[in-house]
C-alpha positions in Angstrom: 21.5 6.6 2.3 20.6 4.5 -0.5 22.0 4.2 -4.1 19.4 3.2 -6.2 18.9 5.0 -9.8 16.5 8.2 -10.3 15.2 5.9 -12.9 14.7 3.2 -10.4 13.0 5.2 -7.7 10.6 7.1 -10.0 9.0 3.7 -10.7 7.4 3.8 -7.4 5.8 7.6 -7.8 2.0 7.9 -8.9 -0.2 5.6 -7.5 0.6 1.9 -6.0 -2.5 -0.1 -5.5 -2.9 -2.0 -1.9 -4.2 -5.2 -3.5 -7.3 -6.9 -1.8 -7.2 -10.5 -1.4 -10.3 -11.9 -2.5 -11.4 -15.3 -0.4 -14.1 -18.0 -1.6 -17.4 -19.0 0.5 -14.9 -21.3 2.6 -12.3 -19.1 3.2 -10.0 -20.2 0.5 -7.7 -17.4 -1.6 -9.7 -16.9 -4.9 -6.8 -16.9 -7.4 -9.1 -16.3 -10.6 -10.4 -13.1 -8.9 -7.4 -11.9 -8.0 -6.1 -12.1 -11.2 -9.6 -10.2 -12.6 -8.3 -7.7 -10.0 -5.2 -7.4 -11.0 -6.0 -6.7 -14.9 -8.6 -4.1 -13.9 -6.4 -2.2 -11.7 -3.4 -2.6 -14.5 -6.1 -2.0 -16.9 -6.8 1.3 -15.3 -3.6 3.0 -15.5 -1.8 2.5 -12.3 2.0 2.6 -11.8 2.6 -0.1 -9.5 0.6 -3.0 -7.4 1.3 -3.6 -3.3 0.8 -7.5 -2.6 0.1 -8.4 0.9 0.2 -5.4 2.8 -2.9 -4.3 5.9 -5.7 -4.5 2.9 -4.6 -7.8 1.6 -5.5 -9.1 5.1 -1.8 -10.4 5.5 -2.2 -10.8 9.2 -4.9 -13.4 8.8 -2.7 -15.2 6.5 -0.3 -17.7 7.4 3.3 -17.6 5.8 3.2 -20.1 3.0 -0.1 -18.3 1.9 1.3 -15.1 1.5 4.8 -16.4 -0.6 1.7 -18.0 -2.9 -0.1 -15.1 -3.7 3.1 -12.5 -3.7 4.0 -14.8 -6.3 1.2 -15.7 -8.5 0.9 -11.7 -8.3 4.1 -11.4 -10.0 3.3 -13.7 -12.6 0.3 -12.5 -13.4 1.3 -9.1 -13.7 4.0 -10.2 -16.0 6.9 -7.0 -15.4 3.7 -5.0 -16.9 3.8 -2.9 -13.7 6.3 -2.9 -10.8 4.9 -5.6 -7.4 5.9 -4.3 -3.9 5.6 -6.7 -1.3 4.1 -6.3 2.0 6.8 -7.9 5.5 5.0 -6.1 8.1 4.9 -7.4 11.7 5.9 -6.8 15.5 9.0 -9.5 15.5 12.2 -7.9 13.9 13.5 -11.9 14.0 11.1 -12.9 12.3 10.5 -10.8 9.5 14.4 -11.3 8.7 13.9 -14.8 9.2 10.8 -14.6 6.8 12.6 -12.5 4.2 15.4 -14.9 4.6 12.9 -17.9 3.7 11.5 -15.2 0.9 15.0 -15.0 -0.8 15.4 -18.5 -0.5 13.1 -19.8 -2.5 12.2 -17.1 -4.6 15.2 -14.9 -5.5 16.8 -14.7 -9.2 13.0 -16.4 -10.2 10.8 -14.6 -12.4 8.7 -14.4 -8.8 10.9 -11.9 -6.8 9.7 -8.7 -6.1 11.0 -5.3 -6.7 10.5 -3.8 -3.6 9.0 -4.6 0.2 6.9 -2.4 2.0 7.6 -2.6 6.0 5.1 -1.2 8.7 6.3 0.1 11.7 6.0 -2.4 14.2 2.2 -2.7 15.8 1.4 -3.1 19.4 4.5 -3.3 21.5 4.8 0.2 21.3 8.7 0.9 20.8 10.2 3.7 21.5 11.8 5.9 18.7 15.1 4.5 19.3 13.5 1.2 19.1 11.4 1.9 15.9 15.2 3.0 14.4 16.8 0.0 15.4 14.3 -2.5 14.1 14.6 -1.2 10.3 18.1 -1.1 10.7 18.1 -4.5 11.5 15.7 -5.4 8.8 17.8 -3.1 6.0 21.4 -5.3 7.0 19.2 -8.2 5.7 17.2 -7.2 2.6 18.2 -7.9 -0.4 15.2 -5.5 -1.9 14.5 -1.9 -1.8 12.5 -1.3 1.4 9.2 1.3 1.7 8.6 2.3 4.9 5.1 2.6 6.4 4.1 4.6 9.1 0.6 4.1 9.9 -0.4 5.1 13.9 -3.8 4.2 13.7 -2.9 0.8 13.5 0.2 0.2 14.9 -0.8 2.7 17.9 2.8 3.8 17.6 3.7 6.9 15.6 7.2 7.0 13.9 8.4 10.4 14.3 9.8 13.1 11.2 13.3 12.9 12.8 13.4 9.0 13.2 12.0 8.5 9.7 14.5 11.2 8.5 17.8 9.6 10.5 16.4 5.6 8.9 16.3 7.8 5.4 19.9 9.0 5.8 21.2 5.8 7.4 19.7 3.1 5.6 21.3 1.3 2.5 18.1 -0.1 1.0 15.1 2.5 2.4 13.8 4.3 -0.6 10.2 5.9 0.3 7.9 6.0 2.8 4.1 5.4 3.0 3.2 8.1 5.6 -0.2 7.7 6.8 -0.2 9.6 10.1 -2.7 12.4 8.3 -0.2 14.9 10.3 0.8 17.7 7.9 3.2 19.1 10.1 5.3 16.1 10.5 4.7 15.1 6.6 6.2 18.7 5.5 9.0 17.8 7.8 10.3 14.2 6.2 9.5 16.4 2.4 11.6 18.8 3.4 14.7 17.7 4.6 14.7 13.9 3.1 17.5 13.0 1.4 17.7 13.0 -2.4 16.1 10.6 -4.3 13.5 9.5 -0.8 10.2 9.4 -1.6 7.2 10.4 0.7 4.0 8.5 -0.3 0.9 9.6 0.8 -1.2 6.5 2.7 -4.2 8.4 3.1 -6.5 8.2 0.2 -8.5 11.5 0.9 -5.9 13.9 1.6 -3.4 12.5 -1.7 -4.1 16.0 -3.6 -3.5 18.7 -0.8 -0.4 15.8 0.2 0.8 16.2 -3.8 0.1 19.7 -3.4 2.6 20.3 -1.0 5.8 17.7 -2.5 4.9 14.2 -2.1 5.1 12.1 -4.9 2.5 9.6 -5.2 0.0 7.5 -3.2 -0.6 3.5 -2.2 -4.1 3.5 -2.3 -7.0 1.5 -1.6 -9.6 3.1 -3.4 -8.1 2.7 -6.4 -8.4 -1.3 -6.6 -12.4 -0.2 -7.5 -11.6 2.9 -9.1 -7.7 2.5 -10.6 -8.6 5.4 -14.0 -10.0 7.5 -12.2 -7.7 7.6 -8.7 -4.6 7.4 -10.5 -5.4 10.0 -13.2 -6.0 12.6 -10.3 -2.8 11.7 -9.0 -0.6 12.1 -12.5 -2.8 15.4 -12.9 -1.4 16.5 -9.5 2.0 15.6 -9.8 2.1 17.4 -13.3 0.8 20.6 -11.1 -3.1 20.3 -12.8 -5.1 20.9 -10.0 -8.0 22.3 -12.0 -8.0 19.2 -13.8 -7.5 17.3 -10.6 -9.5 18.4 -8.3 -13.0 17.9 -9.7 -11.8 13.9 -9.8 -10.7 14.4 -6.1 -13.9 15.8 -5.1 -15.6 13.2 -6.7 -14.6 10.5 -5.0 -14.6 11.6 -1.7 -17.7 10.4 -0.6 -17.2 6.8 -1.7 -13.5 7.2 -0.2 -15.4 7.9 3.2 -18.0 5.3 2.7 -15.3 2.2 2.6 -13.5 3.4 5.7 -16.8 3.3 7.4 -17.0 0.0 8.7 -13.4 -0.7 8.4 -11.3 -2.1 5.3 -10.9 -4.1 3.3 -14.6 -5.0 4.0 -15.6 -1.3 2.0 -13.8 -1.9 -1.0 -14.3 -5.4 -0.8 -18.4 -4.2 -1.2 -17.7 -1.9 -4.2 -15.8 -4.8 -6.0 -18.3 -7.2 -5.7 -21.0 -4.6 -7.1 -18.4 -4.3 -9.4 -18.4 -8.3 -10.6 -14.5 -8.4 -9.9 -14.6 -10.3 -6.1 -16.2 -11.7 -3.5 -17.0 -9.5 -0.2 -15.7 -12.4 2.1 -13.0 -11.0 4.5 -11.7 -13.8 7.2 -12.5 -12.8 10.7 -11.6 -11.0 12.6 -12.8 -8.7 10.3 -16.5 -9.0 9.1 -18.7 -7.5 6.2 -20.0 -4.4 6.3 -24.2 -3.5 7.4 -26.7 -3.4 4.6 -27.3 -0.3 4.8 -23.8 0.9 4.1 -24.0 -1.6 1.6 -26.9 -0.2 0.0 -25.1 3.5 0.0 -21.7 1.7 -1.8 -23.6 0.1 -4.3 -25.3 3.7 -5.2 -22.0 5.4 -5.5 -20.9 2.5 -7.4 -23.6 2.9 -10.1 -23.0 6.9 -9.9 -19.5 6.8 -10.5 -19.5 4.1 -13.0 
């Protein structure tokens, strides 16, 4: 179990943004938008910004590109907000040889993170054991706080209550998890017998309230790079227990949460930023933009929601 500060831990409740990268015409990482992106979701209210996790299209982005933007991130944010960065993958070597290069060249620099967010692994479907053993392996070699992320619709392997309960208890640097398995059952488990100071994060944008509602502490988010105000003031209404206040804000941006999940993200909220002036809608492949007509339908919630 971990021995970070209450202080230190309650830095990552609220709402943590899962920052888009933006790209130019040719592919190339648009630095000036990311830093409009970065002010506006800052600007808005939020508690803390995720650099390079799944929505900052990390996996079509080779190593070298994603130490650059973790760390022009950091400086641009300049300690106004906490920056979590994302070490996903399906190699245990080589996300310890990665964080190893990471610490190399960054650590004790003004560009070192707070925190790393780590996804279960994708695609070789582990077993639970398996799951266990590869953050274990990965918390013996970080030197940050570590946020794990359970997310079965991508990785096509769910990380059960009791596994993420025994890493909770076992770990020396695990201090949350972004549980986005949209299983209440097995999210009611991990709240209720999680160690002391664990955080349970809710990785599913249109559930956060009822999630909230029932002990988890905050939210990394996607639909609050477009809409960081209003998102993250429904969240610190929730956590205060403000429903009435927060619910009417979580009603409201239900259907535009729906809309940029329709065609797949980050090519949704990619769509609303760019009605938005902030970025560009280019996503590298194998993703693609979304159809005009759910185009059309973003850009009319954009103008309703303002």
């Amino acid at each position: 179990m971990h021995t970070y500060s209450i202080d230190f831990i309650s830095r990552f409740r609220g709402t943590g943004v899962a920052l888009v990268t933006p790209f130019s015409d040719d592919d190339a990482i648009d630095f000036s938008a990311l830093d409009t992106l970065i002010d506006h979701c800052i600007n808005g209210g939020v508690e803390y910004l995720v650099s390079m996790g799944t929505t900052g299209e990390s996996a079509t982005l080779s190593e070298e590109e994603r130490f650059d933007i973790i760390a022009h991130t950091i400086r641009k944010v300049q300690k106004r907000v906490p920056v979590v960065a994302g070490f996903g993958g399906n190699n245990t070597a080589e996300i310890i040889r990665s964080l190893e290069r990471y610490t190399e060249k960054f650590s004790g620099s003004d560009t070192f993170a707070d925190a790393i967010l780590i996804a279960s692994p994708y695609y070789n479907k582990p077993s639970q054991e398996g799951i266990y053993q590869h953050y274990m392996a990965i918390d013996a070699a970080s030197p940050l706080p570590i946020i794990l992320y359970n997310v079965p619709g991508r990785t096509a392997s769910n990380m059960e209550a009791k596994t993420t309960l025994r890493i909770a208890q076992d770990a020396q640097h695990v201090i949350a998890i972004k549980e986005a398995s949209g299983n209440f059952a097995q999210c009611m488990q991990i709240i209720r017998d999680a160690p002391k100071n664990f955080i349970v994060l809710s990785g599913d944008d249109p559930i956060t309230l009822p999630f909230i509602a029932t002990g988890m502490q905050g939210v990394i988010s996607v639909v609050a790079n477009a809409w960081p105000a209003q998102f993250s003031g429904m969240v610190r209404d929730s956590l205060a227990g403000n429903f009435a206040k927060a619910l009417p804000a979580h009603l409201d941006l239900l259907h535009i949460t729906e809309l940029l999940f329709k065609e797949g993200s980050p090519a949704g909220v990619k769509a609303a930023l760019h009605a938005m002036g902030i970025c560009g809608e280019k996503v590298r492949l194998p993703l693609w933009n979304i159809s005009d007509a759910l185009r059309t339908e973003i850009i009319h919630e954009v103008k309703r929601l303002g």
